[in-house]
C-alpha positions as CSV (number, residue, x, y, z in Angstrom):
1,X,118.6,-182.0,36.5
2,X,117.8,-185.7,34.6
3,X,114.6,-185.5,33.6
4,X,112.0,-187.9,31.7
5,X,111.8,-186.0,28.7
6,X,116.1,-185.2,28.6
7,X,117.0,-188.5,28.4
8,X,114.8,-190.0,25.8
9,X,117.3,-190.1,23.0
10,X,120.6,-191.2,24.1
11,X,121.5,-195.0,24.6
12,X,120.7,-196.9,27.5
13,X,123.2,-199.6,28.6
14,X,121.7,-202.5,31.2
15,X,123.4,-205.6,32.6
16,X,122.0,-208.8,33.3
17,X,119.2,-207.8,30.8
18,X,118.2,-212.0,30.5
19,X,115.8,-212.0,33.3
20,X,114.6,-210.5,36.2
21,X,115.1,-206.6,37.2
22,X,117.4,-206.1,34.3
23,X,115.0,-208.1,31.9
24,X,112.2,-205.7,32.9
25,X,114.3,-202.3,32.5
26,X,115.0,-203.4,29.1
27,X,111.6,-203.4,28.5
28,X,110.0,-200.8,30.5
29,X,113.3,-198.2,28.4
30,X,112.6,-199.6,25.0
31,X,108.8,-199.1,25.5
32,X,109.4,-195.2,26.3
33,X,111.5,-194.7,23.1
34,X,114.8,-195.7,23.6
35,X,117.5,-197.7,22.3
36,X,118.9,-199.9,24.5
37,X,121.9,-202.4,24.6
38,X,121.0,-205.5,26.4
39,X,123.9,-207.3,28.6
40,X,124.1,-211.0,29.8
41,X,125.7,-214.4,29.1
42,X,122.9,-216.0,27.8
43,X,122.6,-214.5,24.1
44,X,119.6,-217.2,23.3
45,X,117.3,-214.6,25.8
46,X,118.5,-211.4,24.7
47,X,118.0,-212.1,21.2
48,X,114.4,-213.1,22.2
49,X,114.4,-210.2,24.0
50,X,115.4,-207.7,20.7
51,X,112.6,-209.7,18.9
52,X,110.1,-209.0,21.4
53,X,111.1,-205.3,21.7
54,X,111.4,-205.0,17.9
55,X,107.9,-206.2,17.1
56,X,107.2,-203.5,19.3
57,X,108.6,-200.6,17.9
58,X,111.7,-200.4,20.4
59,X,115.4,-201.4,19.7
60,X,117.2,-203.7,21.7
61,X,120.4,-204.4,20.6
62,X,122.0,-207.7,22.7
63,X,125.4,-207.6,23.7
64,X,126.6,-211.2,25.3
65,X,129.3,-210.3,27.8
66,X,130.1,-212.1,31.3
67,X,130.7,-209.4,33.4
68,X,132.7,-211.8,35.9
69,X,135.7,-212.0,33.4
70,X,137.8,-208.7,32.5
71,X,136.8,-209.5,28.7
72,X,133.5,-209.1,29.3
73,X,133.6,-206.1,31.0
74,X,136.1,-204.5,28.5
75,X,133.4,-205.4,26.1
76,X,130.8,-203.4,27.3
77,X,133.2,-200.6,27.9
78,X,134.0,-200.5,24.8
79,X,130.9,-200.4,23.2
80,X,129.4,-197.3,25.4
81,X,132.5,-195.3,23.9
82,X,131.2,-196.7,20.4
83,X,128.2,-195.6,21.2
84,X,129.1,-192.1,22.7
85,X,125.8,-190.8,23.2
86,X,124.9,-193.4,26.4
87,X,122.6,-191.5,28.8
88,X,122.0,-194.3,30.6
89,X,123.6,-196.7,32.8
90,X,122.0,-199.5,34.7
91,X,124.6,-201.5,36.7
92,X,122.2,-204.6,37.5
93,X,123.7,-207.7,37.0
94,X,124.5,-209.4,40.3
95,X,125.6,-212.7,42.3
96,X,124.0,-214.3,45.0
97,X,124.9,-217.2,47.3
98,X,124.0,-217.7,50.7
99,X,125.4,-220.2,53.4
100,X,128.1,-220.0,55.9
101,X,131.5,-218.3,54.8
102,X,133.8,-221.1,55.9
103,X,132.1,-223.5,53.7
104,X,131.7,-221.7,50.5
105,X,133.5,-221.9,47.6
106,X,136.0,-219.6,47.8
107,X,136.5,-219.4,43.7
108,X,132.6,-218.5,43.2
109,X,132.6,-216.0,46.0
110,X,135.2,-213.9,44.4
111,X,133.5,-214.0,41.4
112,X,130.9,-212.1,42.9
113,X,133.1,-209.9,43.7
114,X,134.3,-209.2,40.5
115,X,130.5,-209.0,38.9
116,X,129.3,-207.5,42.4
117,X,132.0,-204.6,42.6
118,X,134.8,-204.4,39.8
119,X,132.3,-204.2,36.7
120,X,130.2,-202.0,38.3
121,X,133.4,-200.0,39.3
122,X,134.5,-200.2,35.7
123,X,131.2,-199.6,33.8
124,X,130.4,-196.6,36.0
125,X,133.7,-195.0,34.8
126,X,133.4,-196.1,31.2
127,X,129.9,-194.7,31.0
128,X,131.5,-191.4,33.2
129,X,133.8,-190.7,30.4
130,X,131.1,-190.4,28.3
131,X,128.4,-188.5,30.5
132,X,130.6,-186.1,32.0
133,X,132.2,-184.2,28.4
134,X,128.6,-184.1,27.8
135,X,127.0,-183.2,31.0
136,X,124.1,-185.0,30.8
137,X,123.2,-188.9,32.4
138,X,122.4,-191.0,34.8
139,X,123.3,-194.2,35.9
140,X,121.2,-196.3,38.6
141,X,123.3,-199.4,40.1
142,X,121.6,-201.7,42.3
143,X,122.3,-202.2,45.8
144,X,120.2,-203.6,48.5
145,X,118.5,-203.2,51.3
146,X,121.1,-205.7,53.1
147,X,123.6,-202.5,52.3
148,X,122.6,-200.9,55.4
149,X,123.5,-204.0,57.7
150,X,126.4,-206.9,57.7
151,X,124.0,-210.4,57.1
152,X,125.5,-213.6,58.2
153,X,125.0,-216.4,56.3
154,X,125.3,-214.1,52.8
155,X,128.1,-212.3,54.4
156,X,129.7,-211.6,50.5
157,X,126.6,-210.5,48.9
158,X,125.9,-207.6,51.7
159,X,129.4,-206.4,52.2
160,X,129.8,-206.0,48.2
161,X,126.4,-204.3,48.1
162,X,127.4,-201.9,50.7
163,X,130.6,-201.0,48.7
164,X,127.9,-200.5,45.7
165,X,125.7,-197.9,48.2
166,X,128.5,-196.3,49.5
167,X,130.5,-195.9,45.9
168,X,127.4,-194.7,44.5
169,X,126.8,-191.8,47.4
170,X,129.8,-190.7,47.3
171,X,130.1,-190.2,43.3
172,X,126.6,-188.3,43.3
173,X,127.8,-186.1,45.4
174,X,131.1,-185.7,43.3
175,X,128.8,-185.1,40.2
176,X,126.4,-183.1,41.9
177,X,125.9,-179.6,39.6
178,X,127.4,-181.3,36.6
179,X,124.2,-182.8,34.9
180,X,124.8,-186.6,35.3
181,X,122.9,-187.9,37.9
182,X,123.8,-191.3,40.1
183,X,121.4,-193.4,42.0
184,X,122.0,-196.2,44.4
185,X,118.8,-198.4,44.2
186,X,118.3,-200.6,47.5
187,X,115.2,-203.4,46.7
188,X,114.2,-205.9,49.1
189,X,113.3,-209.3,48.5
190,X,112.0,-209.2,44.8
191,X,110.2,-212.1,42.7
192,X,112.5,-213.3,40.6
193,X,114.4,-216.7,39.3
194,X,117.5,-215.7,41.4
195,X,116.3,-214.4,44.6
196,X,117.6,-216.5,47.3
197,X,115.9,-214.3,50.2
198,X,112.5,-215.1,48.9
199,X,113.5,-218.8,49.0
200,X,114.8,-218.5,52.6
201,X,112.9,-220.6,55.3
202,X,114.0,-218.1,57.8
203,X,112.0,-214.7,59.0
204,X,113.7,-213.5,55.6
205,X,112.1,-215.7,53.6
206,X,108.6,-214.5,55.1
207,X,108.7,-211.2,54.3
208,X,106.9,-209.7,51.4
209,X,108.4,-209.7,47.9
210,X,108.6,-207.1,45.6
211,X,107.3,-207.1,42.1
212,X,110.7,-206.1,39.4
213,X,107.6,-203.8,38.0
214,X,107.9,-202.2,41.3
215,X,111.8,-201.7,41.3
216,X,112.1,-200.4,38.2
217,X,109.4,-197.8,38.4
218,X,111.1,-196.9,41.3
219,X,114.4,-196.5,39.9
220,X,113.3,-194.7,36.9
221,X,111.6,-192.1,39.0
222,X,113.7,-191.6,41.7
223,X,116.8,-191.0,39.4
224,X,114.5,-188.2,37.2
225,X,113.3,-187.0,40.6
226,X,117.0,-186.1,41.8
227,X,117.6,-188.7,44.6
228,X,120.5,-190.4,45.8
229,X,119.5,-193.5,47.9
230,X,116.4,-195.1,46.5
231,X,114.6,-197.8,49.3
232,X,112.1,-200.0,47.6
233,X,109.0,-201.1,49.6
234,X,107.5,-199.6,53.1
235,X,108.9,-202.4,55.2
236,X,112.0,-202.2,53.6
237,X,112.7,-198.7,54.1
238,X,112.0,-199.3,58.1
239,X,115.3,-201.2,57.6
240,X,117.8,-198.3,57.4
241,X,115.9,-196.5,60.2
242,X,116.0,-199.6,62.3
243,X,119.6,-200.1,62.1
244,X,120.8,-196.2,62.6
245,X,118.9,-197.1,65.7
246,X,120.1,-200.0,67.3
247,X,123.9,-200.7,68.2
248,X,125.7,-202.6,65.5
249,X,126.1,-205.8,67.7
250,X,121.8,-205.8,68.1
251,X,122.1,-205.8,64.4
252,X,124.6,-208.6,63.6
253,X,122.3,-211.0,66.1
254,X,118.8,-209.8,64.7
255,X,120.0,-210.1,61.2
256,X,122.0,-213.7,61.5
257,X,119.0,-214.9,63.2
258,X,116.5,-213.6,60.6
259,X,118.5,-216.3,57.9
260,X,117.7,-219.8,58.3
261,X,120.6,-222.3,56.7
């Protein structure tokens, strides 16, 4: 089992560290002890970030990357197997966009994709090959509580955080007994710069946000505490049960009509 006090000395490794959910594990793991390499495009925040962290007794160390290119993810890769004693993984750096399929931007949808799905595909192996010789990690990647159910109107966004829910699921239970730990973490609507659902003038937009504090506590404890599927918020985990309830065509109508575009 992952506990607190186990995985206090290794390296943590967290994408889209500039702002947000990411920003905040950053924090919250450098606070507690330990050394973490920070992941985004924009190295002007990260370096901020290290500053911040460093005045404070922690150790960031910034690694700009853009996860949406197969540079940047062969970047990070490379520098967890530098590393070799990661412990951590936190696969949070994600695109958004909502609107209707048929008019989107085709180029920018696949891009989420790749940032969405292939670097969390490829980090979670990287960091695998060095978890697994050492039997001992964990690695949180977030999904959504829109994994549960399709949503029209961010059709891309749900369907490539169902593949993260499901992909995570299944590899805990490969791993299970081994001493490296995965956890798929399904937020709501949370407060930050890039949450679209919060900004929705639909029923989504009216529901209550999360705080990042909130998500990241959550994550932290739930992967020390053994689980697999981590709902954030009370209303949120109604979701899941809602939807094992109804029949899936209920669902597609209740959820397209929750977005307003």
């Amino acid at each position: 089992m992952v506990t607190n006090t186990a995985m206090k000395s290794g390296w943590a490794v967290v994408t889209g560290a500039s702002s947000g959910i990411g920003l905040e594990f950053a924090r919250v793991l450098a606070r507690r002890g330990r050394p973490v390499v920070a992941v985004a495009r924009r190295i002007d925040r990260l370096q901020e970030l290290a500053k911040e962290a460093s005045a404070a007794g922690g150790r960031i160390e910034p690694l700009p990357a853009d996860l949406a290119t197969c540079q940047g993810v062969e970047l990070v890769a490379q520098r967890m197997q530098q590393l070799g004693e990661v412990e951590l993984l936190i696969n949070n750096a994600g695109v958004a966009s909502g609107g209707d399929f048929v008019e989107a931007l085709v180029d920018r949808e696949v891009g989420a994709i790749r940032v969405n799905i292939e670097a969390v595909l490829q980090l979670t192996y990287a960091a695998l090959q060095v978890m697994a010789p050492r039997r001992r990690g964990g690695i949180i990647n977030l999904a959504s509580v829109v994994a549960f159910q399709p949503l029209p109107h961010f059709a891309v966004y749900a369907a490539t955080k169902a593949f993260v829910l499901s992909f995570s699921e299944a590899l805990a239970e490969e791993l299970r007994g081994t001493g490296v730990r995965v956890l798929a973490l399904c937020p709501g609507s949370v407060a930050t710069e890039m949450d679209l659902f919060a900004h929705n003038k639909g029923l989504l937009g009216r529901l209550p946000s999360l705080s990042a504090e909130q998500v990241v506590e959550a994550g932290l404890d739930g992967l020390s505490g053994g689980r697999v599927v981590s709902v954030v918020g009370g209303f949120n985990s109604f979701l899941p049960f809602l939807d094992r309830m109804m029949p899936r065509s209920v669902t597609r109508r209740l959820m397209g009509a929750s977005v307003k575009v």
